[in-house]
MARMIDREN-14792 format. One record per residue (C-alpha): chain; z, y, x; residue number from 0. Coordinates in Angstrom, 3 decimals, decimal comma. Each point is the difference from the previous one (the first is absolute). Example, Ala and Ser with C-alpha at 12.3 -4.5 7.8 and 13.67 -1.06 7.14 Angstrom:
// residues 2
  chaine        pz        py        px  num
       A     7,800    -4,500    12,300    0
       A    -0,660     3,440     1,370    1
***
This chain:
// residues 119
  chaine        pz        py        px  num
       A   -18,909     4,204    -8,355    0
       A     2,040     3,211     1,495    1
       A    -2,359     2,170     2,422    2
       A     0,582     3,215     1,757    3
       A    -1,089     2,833    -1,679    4
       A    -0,232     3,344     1,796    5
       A    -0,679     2,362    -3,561    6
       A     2,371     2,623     0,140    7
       A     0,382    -1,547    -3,694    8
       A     0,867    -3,375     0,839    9
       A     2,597     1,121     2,644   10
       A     1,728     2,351    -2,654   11
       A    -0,292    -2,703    -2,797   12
       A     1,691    -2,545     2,247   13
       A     2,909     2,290     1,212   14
       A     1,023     2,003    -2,705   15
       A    -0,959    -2,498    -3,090   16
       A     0,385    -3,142     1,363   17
       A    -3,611    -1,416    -0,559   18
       A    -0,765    -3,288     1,675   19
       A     3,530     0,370     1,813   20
       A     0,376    -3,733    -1,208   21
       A    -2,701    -1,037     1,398   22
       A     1,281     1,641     3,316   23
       A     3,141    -1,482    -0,115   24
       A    -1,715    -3,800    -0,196   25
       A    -1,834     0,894     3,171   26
       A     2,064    -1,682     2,438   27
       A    -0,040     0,750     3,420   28
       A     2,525    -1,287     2,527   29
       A     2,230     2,537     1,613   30
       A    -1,359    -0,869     4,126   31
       A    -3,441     1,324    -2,093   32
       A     1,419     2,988    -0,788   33
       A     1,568     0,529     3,139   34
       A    -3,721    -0,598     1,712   35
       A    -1,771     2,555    -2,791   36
       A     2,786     2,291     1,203   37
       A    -0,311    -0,204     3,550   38
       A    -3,878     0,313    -0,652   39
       A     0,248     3,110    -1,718   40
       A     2,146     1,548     2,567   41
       A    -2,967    -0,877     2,701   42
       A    -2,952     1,180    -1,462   43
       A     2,368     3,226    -0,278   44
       A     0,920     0,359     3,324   45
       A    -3,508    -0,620     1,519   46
       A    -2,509     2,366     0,460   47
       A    -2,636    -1,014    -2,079   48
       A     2,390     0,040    -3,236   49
       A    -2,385     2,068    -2,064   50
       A    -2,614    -2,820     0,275   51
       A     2,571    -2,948    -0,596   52
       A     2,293     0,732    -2,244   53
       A    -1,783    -0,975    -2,588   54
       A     0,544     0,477    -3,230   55
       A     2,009     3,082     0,538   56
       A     3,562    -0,986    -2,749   57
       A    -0,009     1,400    -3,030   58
       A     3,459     0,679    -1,046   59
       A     1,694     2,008    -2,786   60
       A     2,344     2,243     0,860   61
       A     3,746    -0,965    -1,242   62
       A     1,410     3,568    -0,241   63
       A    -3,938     0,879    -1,892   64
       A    -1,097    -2,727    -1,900   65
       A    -3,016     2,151    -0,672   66
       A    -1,212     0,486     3,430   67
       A    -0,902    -2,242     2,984   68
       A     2,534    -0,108     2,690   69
       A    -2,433    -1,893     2,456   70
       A    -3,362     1,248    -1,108   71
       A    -3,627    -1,579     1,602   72
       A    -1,654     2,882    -0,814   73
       A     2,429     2,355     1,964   74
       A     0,863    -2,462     3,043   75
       A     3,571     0,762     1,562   76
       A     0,311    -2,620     2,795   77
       A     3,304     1,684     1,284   78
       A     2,122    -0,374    -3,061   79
       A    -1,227    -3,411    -0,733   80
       A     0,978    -0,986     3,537   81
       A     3,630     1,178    -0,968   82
       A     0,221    -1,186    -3,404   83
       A    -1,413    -3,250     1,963   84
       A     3,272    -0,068     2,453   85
       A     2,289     0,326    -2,640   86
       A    -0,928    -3,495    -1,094   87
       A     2,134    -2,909     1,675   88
       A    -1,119    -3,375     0,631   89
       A     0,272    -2,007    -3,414   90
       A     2,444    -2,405     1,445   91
       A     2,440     2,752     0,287   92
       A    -1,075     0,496    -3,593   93
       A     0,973    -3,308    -1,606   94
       A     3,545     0,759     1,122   95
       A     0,940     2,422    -2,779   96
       A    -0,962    -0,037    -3,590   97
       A    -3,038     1,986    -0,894   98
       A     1,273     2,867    -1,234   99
       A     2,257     0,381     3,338  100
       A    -3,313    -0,521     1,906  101
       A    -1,608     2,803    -1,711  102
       A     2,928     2,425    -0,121  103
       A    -0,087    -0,464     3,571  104
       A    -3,269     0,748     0,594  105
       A    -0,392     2,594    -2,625  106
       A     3,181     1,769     2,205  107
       A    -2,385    -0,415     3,092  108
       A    -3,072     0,872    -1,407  109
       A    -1,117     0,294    -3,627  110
       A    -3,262    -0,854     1,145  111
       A     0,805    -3,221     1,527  112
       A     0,372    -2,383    -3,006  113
       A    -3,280     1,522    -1,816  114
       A    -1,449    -0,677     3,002  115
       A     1,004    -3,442     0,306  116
       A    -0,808    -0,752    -3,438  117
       A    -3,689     1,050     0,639  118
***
């Protein structure tokens, strides 16, 4: 049964080696979902009390690093998640391309954006 796991570990195991990425994949979550976990992470970062509920905090490997955290909870940068988090369009605008236009295209906006999403 797939569960989140915030180990720095588990987060580089699943990016850079592929564990459990299967099980990932079978996780299926409908695209007006997505679209609401989206719009929920971009209001818990615009309010005030952002610190307190955005929680957990992403843990995501950086693509240019694969050695290093990009989005880090221990070292909490709310201002470039918020812009990694704008570079990612609604998922309906997604399905229009094939994946690998999708993530060119984000990757061109931000190459935060589709680690981001994938957390």
């Amino acid at each position: 049964k797939p569960a989140v796991c915030t180990r720095e570990l588990c987060v580089f195991s699943f990016y850079t080696l592929g564990v459990m990425s299967g099980a990932a994949e079978e996780v299926a979550t409908g695209a007006e979902v997505v679209d609401l976990l989206v719009a929920m992470c971009r209001a818990a970062l615009e309010s005030p009390r952002k610190s307190i509920i955005f929680e957990p905090y992403p843990s995501v490997v950086d693509p240019s690093d694969p050695k290093t955290l990009a989005f880090n909870p221990k070292k909490k940068n709310y201002e470039r998640l918020q812009k990694a988090l704008d570079s990612v369009m609604s998922i309906r605008e997604m399905t229009q391309g094939s994946y690998l236009e999708i993530k060119k295209q984000m990757d061109k906006l931000d190459p935060l954006a589709h680690p981001l999403l994938q957390w």
